[in-house]
C-alpha positions in Angstrom: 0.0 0.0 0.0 1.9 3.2 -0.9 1.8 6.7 1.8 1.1 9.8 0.9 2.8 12.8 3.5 0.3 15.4 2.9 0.9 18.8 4.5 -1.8 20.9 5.4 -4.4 18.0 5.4 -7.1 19.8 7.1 -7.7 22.3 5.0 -9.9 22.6 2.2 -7.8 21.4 -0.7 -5.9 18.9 1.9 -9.4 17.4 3.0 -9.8 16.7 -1.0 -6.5 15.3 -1.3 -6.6 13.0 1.8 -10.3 11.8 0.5 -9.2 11.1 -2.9 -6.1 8.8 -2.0 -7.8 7.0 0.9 -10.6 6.4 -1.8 -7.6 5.3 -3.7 -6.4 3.0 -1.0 -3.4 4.7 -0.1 -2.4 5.6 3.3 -2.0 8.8 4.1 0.0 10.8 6.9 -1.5 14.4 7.4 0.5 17.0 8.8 -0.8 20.7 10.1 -0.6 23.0 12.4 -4.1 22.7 13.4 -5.7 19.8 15.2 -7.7 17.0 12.9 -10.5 15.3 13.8 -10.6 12.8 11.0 -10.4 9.4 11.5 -9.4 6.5 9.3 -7.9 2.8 9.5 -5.3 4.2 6.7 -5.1 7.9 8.1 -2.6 9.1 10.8 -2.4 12.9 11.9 0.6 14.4 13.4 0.5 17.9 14.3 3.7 20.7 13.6 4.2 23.7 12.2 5.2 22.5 9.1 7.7 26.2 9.0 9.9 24.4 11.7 12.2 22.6 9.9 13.3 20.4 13.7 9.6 20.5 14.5 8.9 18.7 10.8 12.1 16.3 10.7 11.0 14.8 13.8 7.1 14.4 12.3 8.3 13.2 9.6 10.5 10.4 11.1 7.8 9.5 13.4 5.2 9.0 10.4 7.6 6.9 8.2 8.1 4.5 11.2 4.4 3.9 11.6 3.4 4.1 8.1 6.5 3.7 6.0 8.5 6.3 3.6 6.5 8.2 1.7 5.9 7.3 -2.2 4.6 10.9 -2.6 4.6 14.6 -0.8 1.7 16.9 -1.5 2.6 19.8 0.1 -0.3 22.1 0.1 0.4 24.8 3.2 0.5 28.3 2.6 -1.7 31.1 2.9 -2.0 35.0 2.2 -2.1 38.6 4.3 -3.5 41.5 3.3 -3.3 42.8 0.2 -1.2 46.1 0.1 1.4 48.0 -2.0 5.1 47.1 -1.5 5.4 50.5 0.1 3.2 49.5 2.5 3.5 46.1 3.3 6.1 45.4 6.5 9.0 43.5 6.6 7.3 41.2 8.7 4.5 40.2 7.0 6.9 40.0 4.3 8.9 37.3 5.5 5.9 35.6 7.4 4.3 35.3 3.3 7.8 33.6 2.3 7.6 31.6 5.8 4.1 30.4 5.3 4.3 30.0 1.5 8.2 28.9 0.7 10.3 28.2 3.4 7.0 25.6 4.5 7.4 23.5 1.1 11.3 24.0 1.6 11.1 22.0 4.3 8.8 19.7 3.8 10.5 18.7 0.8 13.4 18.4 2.1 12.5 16.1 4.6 10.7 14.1 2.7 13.6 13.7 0.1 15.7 12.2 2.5 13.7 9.4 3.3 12.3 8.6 -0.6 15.0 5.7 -0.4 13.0 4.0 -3.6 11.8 7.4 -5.6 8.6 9.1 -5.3 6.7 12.2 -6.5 6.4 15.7 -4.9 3.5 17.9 -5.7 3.8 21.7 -4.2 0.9 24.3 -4.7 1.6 27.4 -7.3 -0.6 30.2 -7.7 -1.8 31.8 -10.9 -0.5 35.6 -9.5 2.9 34.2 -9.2 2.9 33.4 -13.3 0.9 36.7 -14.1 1.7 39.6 -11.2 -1.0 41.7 -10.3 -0.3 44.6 -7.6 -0.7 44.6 -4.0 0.6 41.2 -3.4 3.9 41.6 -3.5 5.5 38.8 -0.6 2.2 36.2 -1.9 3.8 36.7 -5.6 7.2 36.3 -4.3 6.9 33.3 -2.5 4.4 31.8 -4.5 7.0 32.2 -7.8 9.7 30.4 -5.5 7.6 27.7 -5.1 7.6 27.0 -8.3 11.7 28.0 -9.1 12.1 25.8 -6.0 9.8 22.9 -7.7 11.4 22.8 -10.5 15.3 23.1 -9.1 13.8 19.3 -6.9 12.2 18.1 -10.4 16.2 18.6 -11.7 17.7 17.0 -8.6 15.4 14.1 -8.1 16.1 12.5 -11.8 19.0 10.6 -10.8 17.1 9.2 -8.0 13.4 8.4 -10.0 11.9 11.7 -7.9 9.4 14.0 -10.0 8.2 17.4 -8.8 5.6 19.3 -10.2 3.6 22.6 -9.1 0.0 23.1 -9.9 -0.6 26.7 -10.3 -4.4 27.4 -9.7 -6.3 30.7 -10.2 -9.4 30.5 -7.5 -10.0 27.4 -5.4 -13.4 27.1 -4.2 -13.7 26.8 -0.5 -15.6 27.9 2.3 -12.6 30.3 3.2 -12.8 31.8 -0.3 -16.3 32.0 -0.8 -16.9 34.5 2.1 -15.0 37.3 0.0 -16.0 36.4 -3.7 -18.9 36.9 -5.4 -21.3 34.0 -5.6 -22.5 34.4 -8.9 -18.3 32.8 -9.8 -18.7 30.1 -7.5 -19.5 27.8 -10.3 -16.3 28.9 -12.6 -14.1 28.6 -9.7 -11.4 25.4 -9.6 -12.8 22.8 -6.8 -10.3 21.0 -4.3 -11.6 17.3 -6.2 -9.9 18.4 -9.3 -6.7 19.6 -7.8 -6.9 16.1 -6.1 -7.1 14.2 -8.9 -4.2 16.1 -10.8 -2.1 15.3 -7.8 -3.2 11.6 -7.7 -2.4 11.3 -11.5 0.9 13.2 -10.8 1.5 10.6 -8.2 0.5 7.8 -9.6 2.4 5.0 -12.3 0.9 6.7 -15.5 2.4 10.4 -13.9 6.0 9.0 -13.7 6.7 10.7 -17.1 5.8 14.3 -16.1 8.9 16.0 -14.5 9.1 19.7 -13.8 5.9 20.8 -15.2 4.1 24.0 -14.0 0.5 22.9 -14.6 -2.3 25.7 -14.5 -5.7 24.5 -13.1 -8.0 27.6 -14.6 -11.0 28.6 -13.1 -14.1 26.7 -14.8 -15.7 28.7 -17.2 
């Protein structure tokens, strides 16, 4: 049965991911900062912040000797602050966008490439902005677009050792989170969490093992 490592599994698009693998018959190890109440036969949560990189090492560890190394990470943490000009936006919030968004996929990358003893797949989270910069989100642009450098350096890396990396780059997810600031008559066009799961199941998955450094956008439906 092959694991999953799934960061930020209770959120929105990490609930969709966990579902569709379990589904799939994988097991999967969750990891997030908040608590889960989720319960499965093939589901273990550990809680850490996944920007620790001691903090994640040691999850990490702990989940791949109860469940085994993981074939695949889908590393879907990150986040966003509010949107202002980079005149106004502190150095703090700054660095806490490249902490939530980048240095979180850093190290849960990283950790989980030390243990992929056999190969496996890594999956981060782009976003459309990153690919087309808009103003007024300067540090979510900038940490968003190292994702996807950073994906692509690990999709480079990993092909002497049978690792892929790819980055899924989507415009609007819908979620509850989302849908209390946009407008519900684009509800319908926006991208839901079950497709993004099933690119990263494909992605993970024996027919995905050709796709290698890919920056696939997942458009809002129209």
């Amino acid at each position: 049965m092959p694991t999953l490592f799934l960061t930020g599994s209770t959120g929105a698009l990490g609930s969709a991911i966990r579902s569709h693998y379990l589904n799939a018959g994988w097991s999967v190890a969750g990891f997030s900062y908040s608590d889960d109440s989720f319960t499965s036969k093939q589901y273990r949560f550990y809680a850490v912040d996944i920007t620790s990189e001691s903090s994640t090492e040691e999850a990490f560890q702990k989940a791949a000797s109860e469940m085994g190394v993981p074939d695949a990470l889908v590393a879907t943490v990150g986040g966003i602050r509010s949107w202002k000009p980079v005149a106004e936006t502190s150095v703090d919030d700054f660095r806490a966008l490249l902490d939530l968004n980048l240095v979180s996929f850093f190290v849960s990358a990283k950790q989980a490439l030390k243990l992929m003893d056999k190969g496996g797949a890594i999956v981060s989270i782009g976003a459309e902005s990153a690919l087309d910069p808009s103003a007024r989100k300067g540090g979510y642009v900038a940490s968003k677009a190292g994702v996807i450098a950073l994906t692509r350096v690990i999709a480079e890396e990993g092909k002497s050792s049978g690792i892929t990396a790819n980055c899924l780059v989507p415009t609007i997810i819908r979620s509850k989170g989302n849908e209390e600031w946009g407008n519900p008559d684009d509800f319908s066009k926006w991208t839901p969490p079950e497709d993004m799961a099933a690119m990263c199941f494909f992605l993970t998955s024996e027919p995905g093992k050709s796709v290698n450094g890919a920056v696939i956008r997942m458009p809002n439906r129209m």
